[in-house]
N, C-alpha and C positions, 0 to 999 in steps of 0.2 A: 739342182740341189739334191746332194744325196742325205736322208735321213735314216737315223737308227730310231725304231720305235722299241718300246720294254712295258712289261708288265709292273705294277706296282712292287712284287714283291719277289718282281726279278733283279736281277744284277742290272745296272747302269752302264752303259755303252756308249760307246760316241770317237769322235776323231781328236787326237793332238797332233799338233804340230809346234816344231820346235825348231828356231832359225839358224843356222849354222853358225852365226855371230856369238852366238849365246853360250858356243863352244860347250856345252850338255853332251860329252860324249856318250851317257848313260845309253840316249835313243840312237843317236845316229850310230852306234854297234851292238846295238842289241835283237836279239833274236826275238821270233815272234815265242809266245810263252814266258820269257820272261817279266820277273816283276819286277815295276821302277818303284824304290820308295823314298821318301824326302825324309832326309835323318830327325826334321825338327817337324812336328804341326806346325807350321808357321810359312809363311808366304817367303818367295814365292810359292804358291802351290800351282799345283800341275791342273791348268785348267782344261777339262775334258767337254770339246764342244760335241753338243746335241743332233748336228745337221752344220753339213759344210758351206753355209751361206753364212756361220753363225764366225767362223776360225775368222780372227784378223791375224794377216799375213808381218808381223813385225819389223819384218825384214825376208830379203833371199838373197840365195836358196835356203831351203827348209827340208825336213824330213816327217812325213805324215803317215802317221797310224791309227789304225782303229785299235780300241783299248778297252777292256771292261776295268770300272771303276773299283778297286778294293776296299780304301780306305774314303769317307768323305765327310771328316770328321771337320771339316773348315766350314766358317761362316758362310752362309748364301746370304749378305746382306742385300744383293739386291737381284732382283726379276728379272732373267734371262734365260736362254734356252741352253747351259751348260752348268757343270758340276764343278766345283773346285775339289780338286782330290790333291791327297796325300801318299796316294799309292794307286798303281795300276798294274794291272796284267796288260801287255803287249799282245794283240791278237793276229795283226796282218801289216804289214809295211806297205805303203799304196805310192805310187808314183807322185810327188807333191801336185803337178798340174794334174791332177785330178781335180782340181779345186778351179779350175780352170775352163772346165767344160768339155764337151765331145773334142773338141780341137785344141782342148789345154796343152798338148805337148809342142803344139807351133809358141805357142806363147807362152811358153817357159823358154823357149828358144831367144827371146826377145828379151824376156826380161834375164835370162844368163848373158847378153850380148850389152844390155842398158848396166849390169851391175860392176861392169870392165870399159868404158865406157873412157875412149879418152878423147881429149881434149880436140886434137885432131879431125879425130870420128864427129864430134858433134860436130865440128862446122861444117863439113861434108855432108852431115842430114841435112843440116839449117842451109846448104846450101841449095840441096837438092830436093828440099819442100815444094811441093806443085801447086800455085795460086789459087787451086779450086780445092786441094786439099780439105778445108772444113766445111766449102761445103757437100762435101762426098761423105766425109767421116759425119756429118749432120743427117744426112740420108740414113746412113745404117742406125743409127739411132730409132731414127721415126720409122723404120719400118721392122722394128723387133718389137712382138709382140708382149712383151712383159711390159713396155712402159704403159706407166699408168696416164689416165685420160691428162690431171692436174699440169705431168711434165709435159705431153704433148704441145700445151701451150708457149711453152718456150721457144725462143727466136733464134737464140744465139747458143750453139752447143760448141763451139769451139775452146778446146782445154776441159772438157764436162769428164772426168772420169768417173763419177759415181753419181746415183741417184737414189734420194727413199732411204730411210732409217729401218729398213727390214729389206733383208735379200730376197729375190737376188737383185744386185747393187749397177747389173750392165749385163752384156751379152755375153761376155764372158767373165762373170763374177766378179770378185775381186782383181783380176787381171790388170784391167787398165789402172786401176789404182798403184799395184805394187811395179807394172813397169816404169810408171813417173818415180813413185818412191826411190827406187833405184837409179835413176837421172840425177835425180835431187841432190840422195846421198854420194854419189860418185862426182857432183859438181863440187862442195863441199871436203871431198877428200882431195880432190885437186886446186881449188881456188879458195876454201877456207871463209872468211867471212867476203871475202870480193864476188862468191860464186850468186849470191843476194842481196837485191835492196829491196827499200823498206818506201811501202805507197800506201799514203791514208792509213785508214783503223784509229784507233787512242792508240797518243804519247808511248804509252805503257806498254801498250802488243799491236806494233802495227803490222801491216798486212805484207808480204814478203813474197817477193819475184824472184824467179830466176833470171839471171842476165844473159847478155847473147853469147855464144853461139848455144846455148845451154836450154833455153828456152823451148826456141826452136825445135831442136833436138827432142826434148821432150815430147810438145805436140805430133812432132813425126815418128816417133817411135809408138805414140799411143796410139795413132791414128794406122799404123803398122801393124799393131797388135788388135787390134779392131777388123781390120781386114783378114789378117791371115786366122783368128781367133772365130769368129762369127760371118766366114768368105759368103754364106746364104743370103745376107742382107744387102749384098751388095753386085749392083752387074758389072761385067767382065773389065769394062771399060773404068768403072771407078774404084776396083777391085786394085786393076792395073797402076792406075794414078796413085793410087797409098801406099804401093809398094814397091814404087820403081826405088824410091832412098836405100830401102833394104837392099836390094841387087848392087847397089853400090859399096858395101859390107861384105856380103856372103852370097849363098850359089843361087841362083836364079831359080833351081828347081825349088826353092819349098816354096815360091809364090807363083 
């Protein structure tokens, strides 16, 4: 986690990010120094997080900056560790897998490869998923030190991309979250309502899978981004195993 700390009666600081989707040319061409201002008080406002466990990832790719806050004339109805603002100063452009961790640039590699993602390609991960798979990608889990004692109890970590209502969220942060995201949404822009069905929950909001070969895919790309994202938690051998699918995609050397 990277934090900005401030004096009470300093300026306000912190990181935005803002998804390429959202088509906000403001940031994604803007200079550092410059000020972004929202024509209305009125939401959406520019929300400025406090520490980058706190950014959720909307979508990717994305473009992230540190910012001092100008205006922050919006409601803070509720308790969190960011400021809604009105206005910013632009201070630095940061790499977005910053938010990713020491090895965030592999896995931004992943999730730019899960967010083009075709059809094809998934069955080829789903094909080339290794039966011990989860529980390899279960190893690196139980042996990263951030999890807490409560989750250690858990049995079954397969499909787990996040854990704990306070980051950090996994070994590599939000990562595994936004390479599924990105699965998800690109099954969706290719299969539309067929790329999910619908198991258990209430009538109303039942609970919603990916279908095959999409699924799969999924698991093997998180479990991709797990290995090449946080490679310390894992030996050479089951390092190997989570990332032979990936080699079936692209060059052999980033794994």
């Amino acid at each position: 986690m990277v934090k900005f700390t401030y004096r009470e009666d300093g300026p306000v600081t912190g990181f935005v990010y803002v998804a390429n989707s959202k088509r906000d040319d403001r940031f994604r061409t803007a200079r550092p120094g410059d000020i972004i201002r929202n024509p209305e008080p009125e939401p959406p406002y520019i929300v400025v997080s406090h520490n980058t466990d706190d950014i959720i990832l909307s979508d990717w790719p994305g473009t992230l900056w540190t910012a001092e806050v100008i205006d922050a004339n919006a409601p803070q109805e509720d308790e969190g560790d960011f400021t809604r603002a009105t206005a910013v100063r632009l201070v630095e452009r940061l790499p977005a897998h910053t938010l990713f961790g020491p090895n965030g640039e592999a896995v931004a590699w992943v999730a730019d490869r899960a967010s083009g993602l075709t059809y094809q390609e998934a069955d080829l991960l789903a094909e080339h998923r290794a039966p011990g798979a989860a529980s390899a990608y279960a190893k690196a889990w139980l042996n990263w030190e951030g999890l807490t004692p409560s989750s250690r109890e858990y049995t079954e970590w397969e499909g787990i991309i996040s854990i704990g209502s306070e980051g950090p969220f996994s070994p590599v942060g939000r990562g595994l979250r936004t390479v599924f995201g990105a699965v998800v949404a690109q099954a969706w822009r290719i299969q539309g309502d067929d790329a999910m069905y619908a198991e258990g929950g209430p009538e109303e909001d039942p609970d919603l899978h990916l279908v095959e070969p999409w699924a799969s895919a999924a698991l093997c790309l998180v479990e991709i981004t797990m290995a090449l994202g946080a490679p310390g938690l894992l030996n050479a051998e089951d390092r190997k195993l989570l990332t032979d699918p990936w080699r079936t995609l692209t060059s052999p050397s980033l794994s």
